[in-house]
Structure formats: C-alpha cells, structure tokens
N, CA and C atoms as a LAMMPS dump frame, in Angstrom:
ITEM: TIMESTEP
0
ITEM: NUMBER OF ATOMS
558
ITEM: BOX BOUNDS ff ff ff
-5.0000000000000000e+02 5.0000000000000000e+02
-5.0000000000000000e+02 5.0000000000000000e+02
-5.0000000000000000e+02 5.0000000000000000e+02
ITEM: ATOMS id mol type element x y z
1 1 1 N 0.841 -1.172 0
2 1 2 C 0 0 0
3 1 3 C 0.884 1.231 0
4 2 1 N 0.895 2.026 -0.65
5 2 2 C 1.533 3.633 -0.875
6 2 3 C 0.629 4.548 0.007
7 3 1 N 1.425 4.977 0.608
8 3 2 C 1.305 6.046 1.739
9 3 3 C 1.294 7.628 0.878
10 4 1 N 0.296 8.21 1.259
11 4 2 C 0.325 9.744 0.643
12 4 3 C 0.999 10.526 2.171
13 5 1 N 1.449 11.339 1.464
14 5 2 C 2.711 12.131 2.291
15 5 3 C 1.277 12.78 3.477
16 6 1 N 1.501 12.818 5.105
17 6 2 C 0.467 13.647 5.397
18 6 3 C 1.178 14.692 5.839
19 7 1 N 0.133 15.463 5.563
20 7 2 C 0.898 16.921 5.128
21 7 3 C -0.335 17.748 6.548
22 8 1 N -1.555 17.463 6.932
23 8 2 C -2.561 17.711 7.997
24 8 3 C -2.236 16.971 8.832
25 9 1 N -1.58 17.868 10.089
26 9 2 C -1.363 17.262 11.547
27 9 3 C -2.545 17.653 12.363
28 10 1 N -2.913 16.497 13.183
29 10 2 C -3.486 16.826 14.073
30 10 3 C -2.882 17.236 15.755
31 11 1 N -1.841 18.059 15.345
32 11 2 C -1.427 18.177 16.607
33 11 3 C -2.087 19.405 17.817
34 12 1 N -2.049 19.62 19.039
35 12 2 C -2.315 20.024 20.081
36 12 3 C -1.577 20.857 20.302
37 13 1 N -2.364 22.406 20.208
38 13 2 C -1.426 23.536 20.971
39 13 3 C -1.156 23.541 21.898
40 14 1 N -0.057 24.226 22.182
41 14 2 C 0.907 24.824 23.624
42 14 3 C 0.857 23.092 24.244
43 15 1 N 1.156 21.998 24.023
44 15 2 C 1.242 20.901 24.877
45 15 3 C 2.929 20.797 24.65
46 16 1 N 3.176 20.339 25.499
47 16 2 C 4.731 19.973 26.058
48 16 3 C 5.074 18.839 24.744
49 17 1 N 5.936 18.775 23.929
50 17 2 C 6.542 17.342 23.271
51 17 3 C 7.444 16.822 24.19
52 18 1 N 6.896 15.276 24.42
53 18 2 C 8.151 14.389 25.185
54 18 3 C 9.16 14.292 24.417
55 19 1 N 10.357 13.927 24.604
56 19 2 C 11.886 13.181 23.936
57 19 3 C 11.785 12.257 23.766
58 20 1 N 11.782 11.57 22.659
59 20 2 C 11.522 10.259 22.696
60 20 3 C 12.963 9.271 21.725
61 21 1 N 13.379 8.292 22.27
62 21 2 C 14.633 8.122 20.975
63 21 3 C 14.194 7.009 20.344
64 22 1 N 14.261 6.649 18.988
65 22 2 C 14.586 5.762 18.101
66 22 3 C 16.102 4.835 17.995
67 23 1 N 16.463 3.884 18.454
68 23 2 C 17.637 3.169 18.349
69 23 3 C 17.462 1.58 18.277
70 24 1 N 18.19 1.423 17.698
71 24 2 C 18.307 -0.325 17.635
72 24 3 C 16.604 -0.784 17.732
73 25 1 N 15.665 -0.016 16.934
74 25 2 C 14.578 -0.679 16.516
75 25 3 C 13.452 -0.431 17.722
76 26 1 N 13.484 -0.029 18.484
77 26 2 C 13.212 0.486 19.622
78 26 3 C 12.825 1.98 19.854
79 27 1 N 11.65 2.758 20.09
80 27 2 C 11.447 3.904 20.406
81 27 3 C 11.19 3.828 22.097
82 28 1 N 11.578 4.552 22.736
83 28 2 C 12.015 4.824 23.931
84 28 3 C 11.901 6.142 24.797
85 29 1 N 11.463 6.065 26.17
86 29 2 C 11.878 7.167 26.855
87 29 3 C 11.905 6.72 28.082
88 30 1 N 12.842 7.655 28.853
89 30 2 C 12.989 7.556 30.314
90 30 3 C 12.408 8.805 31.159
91 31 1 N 11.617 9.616 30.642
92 31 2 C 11.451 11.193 31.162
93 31 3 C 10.23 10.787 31.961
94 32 1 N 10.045 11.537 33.267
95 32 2 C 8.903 11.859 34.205
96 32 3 C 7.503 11.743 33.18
97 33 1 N 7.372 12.989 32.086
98 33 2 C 6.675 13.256 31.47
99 33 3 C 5.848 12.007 30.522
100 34 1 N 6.992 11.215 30.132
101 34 2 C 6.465 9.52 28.691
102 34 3 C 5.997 9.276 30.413
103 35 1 N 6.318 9.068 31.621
104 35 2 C 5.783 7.675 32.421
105 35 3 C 4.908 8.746 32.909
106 36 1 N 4.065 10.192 32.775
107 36 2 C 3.1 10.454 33.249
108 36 3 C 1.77 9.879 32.127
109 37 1 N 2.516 10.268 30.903
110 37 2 C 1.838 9.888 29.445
111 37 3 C 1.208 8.524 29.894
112 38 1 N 1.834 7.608 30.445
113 38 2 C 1.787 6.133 30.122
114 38 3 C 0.61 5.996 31.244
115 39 1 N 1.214 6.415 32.436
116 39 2 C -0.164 6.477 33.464
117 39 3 C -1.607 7.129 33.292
118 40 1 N -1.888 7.893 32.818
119 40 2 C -2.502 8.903 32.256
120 40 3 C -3.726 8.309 31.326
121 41 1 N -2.52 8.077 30.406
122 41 2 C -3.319 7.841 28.347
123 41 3 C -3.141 6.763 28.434
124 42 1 N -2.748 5.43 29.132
125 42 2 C -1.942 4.422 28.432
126 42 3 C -1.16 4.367 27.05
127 43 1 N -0.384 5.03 27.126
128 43 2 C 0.401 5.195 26.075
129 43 3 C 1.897 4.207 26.774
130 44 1 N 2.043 3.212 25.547
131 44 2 C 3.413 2.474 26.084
132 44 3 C 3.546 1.273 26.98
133 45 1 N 4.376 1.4 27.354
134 45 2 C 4.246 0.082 27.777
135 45 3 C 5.743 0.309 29.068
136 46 1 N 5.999 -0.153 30.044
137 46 2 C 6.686 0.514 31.004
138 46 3 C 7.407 -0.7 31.754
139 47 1 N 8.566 -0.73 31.698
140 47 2 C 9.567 -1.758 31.931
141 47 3 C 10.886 -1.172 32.044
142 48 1 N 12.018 -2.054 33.158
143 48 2 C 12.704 -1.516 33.39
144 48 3 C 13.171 0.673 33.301
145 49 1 N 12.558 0.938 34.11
146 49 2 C 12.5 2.762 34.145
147 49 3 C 12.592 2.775 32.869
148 50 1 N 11.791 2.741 31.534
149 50 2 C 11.782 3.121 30.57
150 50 3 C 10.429 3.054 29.871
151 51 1 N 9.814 4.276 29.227
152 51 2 C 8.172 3.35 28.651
153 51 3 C 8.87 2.955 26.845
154 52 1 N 8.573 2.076 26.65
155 52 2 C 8.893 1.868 25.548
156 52 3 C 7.168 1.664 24.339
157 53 1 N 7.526 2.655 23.127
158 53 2 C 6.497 2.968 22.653
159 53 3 C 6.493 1.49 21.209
160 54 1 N 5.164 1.05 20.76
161 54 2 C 4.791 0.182 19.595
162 54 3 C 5.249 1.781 18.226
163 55 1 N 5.533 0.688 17.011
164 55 2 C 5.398 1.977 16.128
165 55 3 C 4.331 2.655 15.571
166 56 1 N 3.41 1.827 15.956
167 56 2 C 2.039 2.519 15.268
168 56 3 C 2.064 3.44 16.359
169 57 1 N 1.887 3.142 18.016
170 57 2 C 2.427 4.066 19.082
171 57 3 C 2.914 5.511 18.927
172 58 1 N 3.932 5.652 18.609
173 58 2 C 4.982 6.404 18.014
174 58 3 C 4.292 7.125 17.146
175 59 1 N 4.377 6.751 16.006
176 59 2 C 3.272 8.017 14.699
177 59 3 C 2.6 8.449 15.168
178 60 1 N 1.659 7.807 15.743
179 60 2 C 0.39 8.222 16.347
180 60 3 C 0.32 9.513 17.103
181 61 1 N 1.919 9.354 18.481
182 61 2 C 1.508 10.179 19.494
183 61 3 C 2.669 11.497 18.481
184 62 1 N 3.622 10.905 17.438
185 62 2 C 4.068 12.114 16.893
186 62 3 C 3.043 13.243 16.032
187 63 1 N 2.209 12.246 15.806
188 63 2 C 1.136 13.48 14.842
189 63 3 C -0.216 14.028 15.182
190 64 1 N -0.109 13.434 16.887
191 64 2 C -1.129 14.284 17.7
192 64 3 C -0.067 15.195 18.39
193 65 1 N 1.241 15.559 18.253
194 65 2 C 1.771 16.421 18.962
195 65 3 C 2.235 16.455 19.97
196 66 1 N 2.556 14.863 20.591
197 66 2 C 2.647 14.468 21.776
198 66 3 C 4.4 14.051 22.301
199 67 1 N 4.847 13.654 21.231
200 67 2 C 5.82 13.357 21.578
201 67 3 C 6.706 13.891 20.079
202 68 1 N 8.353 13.916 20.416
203 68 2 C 9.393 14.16 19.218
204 68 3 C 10.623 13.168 19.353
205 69 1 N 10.102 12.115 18.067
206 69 2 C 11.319 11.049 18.199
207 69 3 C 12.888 11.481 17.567
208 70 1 N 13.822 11.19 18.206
209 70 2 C 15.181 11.53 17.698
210 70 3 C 15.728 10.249 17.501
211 71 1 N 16.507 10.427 16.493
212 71 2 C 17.235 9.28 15.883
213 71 3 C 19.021 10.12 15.889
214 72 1 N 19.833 9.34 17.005
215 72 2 C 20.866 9.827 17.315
216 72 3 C 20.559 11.566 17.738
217 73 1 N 21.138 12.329 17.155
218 73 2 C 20.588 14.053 17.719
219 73 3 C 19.498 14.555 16.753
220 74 1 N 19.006 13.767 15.639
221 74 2 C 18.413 14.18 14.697
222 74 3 C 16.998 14.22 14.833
223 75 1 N 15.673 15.121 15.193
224 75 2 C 14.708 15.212 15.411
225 75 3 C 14.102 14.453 13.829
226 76 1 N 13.279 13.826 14.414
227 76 2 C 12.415 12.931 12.955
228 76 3 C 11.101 13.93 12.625
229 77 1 N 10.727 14.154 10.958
230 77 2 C 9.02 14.394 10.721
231 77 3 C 8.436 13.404 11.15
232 78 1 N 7.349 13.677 10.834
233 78 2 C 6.216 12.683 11.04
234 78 3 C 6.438 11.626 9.691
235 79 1 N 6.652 12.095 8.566
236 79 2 C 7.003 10.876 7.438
237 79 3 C 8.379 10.567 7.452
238 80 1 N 8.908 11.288 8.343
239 80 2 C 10.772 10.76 7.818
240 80 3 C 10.15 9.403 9.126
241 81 1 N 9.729 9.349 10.558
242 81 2 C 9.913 8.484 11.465
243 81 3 C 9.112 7.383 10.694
244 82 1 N 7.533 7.56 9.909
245 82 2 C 7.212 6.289 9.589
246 82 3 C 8.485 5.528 8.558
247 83 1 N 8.889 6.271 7.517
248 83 2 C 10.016 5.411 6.752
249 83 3 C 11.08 4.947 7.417
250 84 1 N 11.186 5.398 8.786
251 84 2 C 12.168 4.717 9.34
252 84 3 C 11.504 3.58 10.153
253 85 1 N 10.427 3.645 10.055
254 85 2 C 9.526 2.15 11.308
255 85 3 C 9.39 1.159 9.757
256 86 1 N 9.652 1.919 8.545
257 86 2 C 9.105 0.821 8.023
258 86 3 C 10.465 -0.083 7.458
259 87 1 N 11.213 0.282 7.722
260 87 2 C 12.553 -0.688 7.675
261 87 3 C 12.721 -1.018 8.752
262 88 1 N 11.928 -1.405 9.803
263 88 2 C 11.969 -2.454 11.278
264 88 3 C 10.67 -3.104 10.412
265 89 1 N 8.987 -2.604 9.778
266 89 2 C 8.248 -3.573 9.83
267 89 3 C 7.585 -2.705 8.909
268 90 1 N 7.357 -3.65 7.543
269 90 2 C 6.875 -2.97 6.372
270 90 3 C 5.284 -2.787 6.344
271 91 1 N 4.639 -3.259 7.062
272 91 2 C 3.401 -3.034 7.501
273 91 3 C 2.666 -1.94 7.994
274 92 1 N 4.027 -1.05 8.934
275 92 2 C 3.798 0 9.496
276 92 3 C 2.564 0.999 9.613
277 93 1 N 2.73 1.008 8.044
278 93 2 C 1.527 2.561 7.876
279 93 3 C 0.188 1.979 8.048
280 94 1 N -0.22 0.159 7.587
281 94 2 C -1.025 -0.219 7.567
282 94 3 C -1.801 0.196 9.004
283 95 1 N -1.265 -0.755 10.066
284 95 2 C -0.722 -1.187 11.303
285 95 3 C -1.512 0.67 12.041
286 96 1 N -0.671 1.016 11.498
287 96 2 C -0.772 2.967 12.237
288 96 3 C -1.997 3.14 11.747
289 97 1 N -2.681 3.111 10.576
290 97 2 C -3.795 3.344 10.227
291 97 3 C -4.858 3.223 11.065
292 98 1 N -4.713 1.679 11.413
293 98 2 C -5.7 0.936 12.309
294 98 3 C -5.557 1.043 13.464
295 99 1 N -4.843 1.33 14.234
296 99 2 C -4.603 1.789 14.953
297 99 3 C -5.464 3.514 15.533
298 100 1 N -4.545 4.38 14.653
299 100 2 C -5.294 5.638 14.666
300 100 3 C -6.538 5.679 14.725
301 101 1 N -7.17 5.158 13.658
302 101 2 C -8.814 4.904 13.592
303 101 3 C -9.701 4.309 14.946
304 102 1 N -8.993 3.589 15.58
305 102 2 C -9.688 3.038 16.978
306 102 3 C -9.266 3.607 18.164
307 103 1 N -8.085 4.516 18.158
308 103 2 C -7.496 4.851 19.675
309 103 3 C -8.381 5.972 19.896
310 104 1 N -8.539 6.88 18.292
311 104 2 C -9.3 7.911 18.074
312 104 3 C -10.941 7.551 18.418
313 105 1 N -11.366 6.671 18.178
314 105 2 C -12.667 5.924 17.966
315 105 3 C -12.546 5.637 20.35
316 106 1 N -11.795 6.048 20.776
317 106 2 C -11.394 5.254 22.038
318 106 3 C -10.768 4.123 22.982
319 107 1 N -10.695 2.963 21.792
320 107 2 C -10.312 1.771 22.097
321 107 3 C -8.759 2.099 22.723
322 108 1 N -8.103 1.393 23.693
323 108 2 C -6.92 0.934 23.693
324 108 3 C -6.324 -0.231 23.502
325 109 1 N -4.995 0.219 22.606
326 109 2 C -4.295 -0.934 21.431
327 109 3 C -3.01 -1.169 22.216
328 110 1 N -2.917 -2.117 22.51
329 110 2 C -1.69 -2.446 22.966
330 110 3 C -0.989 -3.307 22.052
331 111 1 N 0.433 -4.41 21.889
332 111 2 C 0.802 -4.959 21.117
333 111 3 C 0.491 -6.466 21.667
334 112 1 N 0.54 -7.472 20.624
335 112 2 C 0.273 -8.949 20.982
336 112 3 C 1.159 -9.747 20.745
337 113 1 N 2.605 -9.89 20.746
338 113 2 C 3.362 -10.517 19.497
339 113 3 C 3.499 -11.492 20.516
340 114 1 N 3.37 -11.837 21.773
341 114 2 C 3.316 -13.15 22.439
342 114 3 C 2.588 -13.398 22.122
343 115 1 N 1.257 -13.757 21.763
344 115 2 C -0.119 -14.332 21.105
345 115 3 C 0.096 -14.303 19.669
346 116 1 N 0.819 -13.841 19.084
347 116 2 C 1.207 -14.248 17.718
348 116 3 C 0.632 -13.211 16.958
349 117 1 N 0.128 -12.059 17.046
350 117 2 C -0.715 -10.998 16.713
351 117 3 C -0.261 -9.88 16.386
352 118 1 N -0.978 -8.914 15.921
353 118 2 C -0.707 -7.417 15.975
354 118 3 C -0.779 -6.58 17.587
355 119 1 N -2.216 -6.916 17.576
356 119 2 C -2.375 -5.734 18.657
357 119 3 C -3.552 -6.585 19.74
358 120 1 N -3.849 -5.854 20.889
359 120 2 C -4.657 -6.506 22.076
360 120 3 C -5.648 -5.299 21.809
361 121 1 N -6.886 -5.292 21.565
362 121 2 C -7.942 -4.387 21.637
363 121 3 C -8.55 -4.378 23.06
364 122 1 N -8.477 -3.382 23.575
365 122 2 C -9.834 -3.17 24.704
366 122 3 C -10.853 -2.439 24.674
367 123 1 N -11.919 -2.753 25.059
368 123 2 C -12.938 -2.235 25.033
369 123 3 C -12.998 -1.233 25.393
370 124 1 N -13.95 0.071 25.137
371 124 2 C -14.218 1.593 25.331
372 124 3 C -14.298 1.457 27.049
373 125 1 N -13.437 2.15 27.941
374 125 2 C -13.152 2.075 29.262
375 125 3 C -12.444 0.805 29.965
376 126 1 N -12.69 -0.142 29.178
377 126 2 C -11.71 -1.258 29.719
378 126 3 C -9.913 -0.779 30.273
379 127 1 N -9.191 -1.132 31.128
380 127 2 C -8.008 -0.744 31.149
381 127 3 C -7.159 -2.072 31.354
382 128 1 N -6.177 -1.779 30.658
383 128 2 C -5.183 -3.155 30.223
384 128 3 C -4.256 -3.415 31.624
385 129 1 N -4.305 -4.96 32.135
386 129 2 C -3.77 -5.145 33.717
387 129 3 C -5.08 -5.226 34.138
388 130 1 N -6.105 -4.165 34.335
389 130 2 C -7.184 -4.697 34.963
390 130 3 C -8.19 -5.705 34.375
391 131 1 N -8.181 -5.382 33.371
392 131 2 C -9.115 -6.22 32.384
393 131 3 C -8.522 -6.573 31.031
394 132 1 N -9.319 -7.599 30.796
395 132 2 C -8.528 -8.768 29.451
396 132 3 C -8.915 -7.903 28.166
397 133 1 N -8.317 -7.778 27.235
398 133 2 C -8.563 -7.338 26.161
399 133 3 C -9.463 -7.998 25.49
400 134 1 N -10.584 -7.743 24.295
401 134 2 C -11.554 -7.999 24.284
402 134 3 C -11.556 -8.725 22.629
403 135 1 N -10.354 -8.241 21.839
404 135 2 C -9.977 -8.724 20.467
405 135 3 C -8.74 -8.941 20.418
406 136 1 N -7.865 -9.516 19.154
407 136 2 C -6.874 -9.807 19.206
408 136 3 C -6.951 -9.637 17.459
409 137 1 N -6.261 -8.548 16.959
410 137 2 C -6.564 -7.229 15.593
411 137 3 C -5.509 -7.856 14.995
412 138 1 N -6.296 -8.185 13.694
413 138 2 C -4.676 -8.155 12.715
414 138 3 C -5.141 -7.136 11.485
415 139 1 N -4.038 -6.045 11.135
416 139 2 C -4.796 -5.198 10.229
417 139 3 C -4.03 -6.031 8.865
418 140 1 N -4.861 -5.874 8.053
419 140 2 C -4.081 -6.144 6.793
420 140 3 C -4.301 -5.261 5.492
421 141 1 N -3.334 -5.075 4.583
422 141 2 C -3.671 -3.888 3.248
423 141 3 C -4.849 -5.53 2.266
424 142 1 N -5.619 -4.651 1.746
425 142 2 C -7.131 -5.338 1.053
426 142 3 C -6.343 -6.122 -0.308
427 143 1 N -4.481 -5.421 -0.423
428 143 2 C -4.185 -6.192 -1.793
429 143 3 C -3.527 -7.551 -1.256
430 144 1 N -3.36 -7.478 -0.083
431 144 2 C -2.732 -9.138 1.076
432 144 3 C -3.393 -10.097 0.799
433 145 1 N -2.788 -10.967 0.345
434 145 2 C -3.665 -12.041 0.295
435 145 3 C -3.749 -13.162 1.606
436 146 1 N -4.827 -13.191 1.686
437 146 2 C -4.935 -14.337 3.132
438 146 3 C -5.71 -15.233 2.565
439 147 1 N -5.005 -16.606 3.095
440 147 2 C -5.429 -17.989 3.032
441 147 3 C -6.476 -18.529 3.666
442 148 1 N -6.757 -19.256 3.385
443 148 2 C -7.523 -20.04 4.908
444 148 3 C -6.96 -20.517 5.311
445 149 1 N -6.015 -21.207 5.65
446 149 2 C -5.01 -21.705 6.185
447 149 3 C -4.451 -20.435 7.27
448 150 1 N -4.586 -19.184 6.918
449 150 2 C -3.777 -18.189 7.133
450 150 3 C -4.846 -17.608 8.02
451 151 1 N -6.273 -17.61 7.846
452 151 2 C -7.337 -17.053 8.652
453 151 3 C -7.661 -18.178 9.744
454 152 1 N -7.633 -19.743 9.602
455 152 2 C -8.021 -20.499 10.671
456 152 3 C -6.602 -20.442 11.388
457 153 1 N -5.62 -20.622 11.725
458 153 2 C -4.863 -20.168 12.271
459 153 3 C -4.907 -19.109 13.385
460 154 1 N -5.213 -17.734 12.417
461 154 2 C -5.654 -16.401 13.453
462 154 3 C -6.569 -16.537 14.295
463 155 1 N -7.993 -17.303 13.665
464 155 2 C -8.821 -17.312 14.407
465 155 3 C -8.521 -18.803 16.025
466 156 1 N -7.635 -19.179 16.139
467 156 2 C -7.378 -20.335 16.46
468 156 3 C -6.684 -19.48 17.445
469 157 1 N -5.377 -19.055 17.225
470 157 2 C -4.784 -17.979 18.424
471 157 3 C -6.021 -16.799 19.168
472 158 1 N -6.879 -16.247 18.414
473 158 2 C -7.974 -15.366 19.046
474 158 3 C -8.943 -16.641 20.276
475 159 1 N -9.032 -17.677 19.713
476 159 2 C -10.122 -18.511 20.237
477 159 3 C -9.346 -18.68 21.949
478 160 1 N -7.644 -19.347 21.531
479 160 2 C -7.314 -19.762 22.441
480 160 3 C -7.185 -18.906 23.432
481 161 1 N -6.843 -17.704 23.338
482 161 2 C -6.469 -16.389 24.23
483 161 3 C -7.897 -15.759 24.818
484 162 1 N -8.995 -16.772 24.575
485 162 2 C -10.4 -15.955 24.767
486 162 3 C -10.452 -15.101 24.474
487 163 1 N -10.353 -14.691 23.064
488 163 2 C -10.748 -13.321 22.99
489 163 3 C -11.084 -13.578 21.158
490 164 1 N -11.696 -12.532 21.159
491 164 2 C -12.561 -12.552 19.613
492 164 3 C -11.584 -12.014 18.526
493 165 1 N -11.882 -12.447 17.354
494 165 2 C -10.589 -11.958 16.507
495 165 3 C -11.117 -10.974 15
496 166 1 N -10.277 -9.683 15.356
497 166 2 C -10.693 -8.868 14.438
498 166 3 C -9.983 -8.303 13.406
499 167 1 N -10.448 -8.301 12.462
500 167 2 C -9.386 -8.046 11.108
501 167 3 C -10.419 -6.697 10.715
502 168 1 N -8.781 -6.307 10.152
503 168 2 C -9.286 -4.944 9.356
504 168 3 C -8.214 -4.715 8.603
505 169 1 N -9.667 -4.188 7.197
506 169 2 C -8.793 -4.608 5.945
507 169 3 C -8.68 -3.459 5.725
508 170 1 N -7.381 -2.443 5.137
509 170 2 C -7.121 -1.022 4.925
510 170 3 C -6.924 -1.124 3.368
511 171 1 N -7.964 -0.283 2.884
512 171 2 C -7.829 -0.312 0.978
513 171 3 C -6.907 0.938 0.388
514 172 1 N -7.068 0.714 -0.6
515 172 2 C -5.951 1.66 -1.07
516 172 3 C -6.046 3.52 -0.9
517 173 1 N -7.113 3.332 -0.231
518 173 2 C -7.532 5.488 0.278
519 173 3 C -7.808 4.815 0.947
520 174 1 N -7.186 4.531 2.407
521 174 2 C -6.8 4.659 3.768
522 174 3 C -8.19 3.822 4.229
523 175 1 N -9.579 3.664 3.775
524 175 2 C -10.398 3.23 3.972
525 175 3 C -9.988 2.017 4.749
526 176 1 N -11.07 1.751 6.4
527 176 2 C -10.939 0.34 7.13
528 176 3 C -12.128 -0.01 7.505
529 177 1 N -12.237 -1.485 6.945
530 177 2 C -13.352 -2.401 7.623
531 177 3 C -12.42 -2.713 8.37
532 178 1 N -13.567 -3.586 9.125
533 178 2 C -13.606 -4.329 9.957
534 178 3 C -14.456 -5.541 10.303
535 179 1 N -13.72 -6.933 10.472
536 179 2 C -14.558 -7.829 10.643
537 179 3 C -14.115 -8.59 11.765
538 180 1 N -15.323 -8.725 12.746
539 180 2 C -15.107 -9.44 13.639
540 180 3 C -15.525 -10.881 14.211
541 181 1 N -14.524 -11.741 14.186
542 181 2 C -14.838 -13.141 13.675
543 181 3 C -14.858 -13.926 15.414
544 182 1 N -16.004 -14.561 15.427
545 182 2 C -15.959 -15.066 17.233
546 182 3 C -16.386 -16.311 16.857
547 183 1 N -16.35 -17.486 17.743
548 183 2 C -16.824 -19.07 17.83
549 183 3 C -18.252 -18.784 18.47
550 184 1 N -18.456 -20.114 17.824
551 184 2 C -20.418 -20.167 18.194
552 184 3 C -20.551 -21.662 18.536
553 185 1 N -21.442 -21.764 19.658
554 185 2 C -21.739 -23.473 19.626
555 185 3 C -22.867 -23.436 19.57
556 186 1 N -22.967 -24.431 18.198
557 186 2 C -24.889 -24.443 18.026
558 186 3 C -25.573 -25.481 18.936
C-alpha cells in the first residue's frame, strides 16, 4: 500500500513534546513526562524505568503532537519516522492506520506478538492489567492475500487467548473495515 505524504497534523497547541529516541529498533523514553503519558493515556508500555512505545504508538503520538522522536541528535518528521519504522516492519503505515482509527474511535491498542498478533484491543473504558482485552486485531492492506489456512490459524490464536478476533482490511484510500470473527456453539 503507498502512503500519501500527510501533510494535515493533528497536533495540540501549547502541549509539552516528550523526547523520545529511536535506536536499535526500539522507540524509547525515560522522562517523568512519557511515564506520566503512560499512566494517564496508556500510552506504552513501562519496563525496566523506561516506557517503551509500539510503532504505530509512536506516529500516532508524533502526529497528535505528543511526543518528538530523535534518531541519534536528529529530530524525525512525522514521514521521515514512519520510513524509518518501516525498515523495522513494512506493515507500518497499515498497522498505524488501524490503529489511529480506533485509539481515536477510544479503544486501547496495545501490542500482541506473544499471542502471535498485531495488537490486544480493549474495550471503550476497559483498562489493560485490569481487564482482558476484548480482540486480538490483525490489520491487513485489502491487496494481502490471506489464506484459509492463514485465517483459521488467526482465528485459532484469538479462540485460544479468549478473545474474539478482528481483522481490518485497509484499501488503497486509507479506507478500514472491519470484521469481527468469534466461535459459536450451536
């Protein structure tokens, strides 16, 4: 999928930008401010004194104005950091899409890659630690081809993790369904 340059930020006046670094594949911070973010927004994920951000994460909170990733001393755009997430994971923009669309929509997205996944969906007020995430999201671009082999599988990791499994397909103008696939016993 080809990414159109975004050129409309939605960023937030007079708000503070965190520091955030890009290294060894990894976006990162150690500041008061990312671990107020993280308590706060759930933004991140918080281990050893550091919150460490997903890359859809990252875009996201760079183009609401929230944070400024540096790569060595070099402050990143908002399109220079996705081309750099997308040589860690070519999916990226997909991934950010779907993302954006639901964090915005309210949901919180966390990552799943122990469950074999994209992301952990929670429900509108649900909070992650207190409560189980409610989907288990794989976004995919609409020109991907998926198998069945490739969908019973997903749905097989969603089943086992109790949780329902949701795909969303991103077409070529940014457009996302969504389908949400759950077990039934007749």
């Amino acid at each position: 999928m080809n990414r159109k340059k975004i050129t409309k930020s939605t960023k937030v006046k007079n708000s503070k930008e965190i520091k955030v670094v890009l290294s060894d594949g990894e976006i990162t911070s150690a500041s008061k401010d990312a671990l107020d973010l993280y308590s706060n927004r759930l933004f991140g994920e918080y281990s050893e004194k550091r919150v460490r951000y997903s890359l859809s994460e990252a875009i996201y909170l760079v183009d609401k104005g929230k944070i400024s990733v540096y790569k060595k001393t070099k402050k990143l755009s908002l399109n220079q950091l996705i081309d750099e997430c997308k040589k860690i994971d070519k999916k990226t923009y997909v991934k950010f899409l779907v993302f954006k669309d639901l964090r915005d929509k309210g949901y919180i997205l966390k990552t799943a890659l122990k469950f074999g996944a994209d992301f952990r969906v929670y429900d509108k007020g649900s909070k992650p630690g207190k409560e189980h995430a409610k989907w288990i999201l794989y976004p995919i671009s609409e020109s991907q081809e998926m198998t069945w082999h490739d969908f019973s599988a997903k749905n097989r990791v969603a089943h086992s993790t109790k949780k329902n499994l949701l795909i969303a397909i991103v077409d070529s103008e940014g457009d996302i369904t969504y389908y949400e696939i759950s077990w039934v016993r007749p």
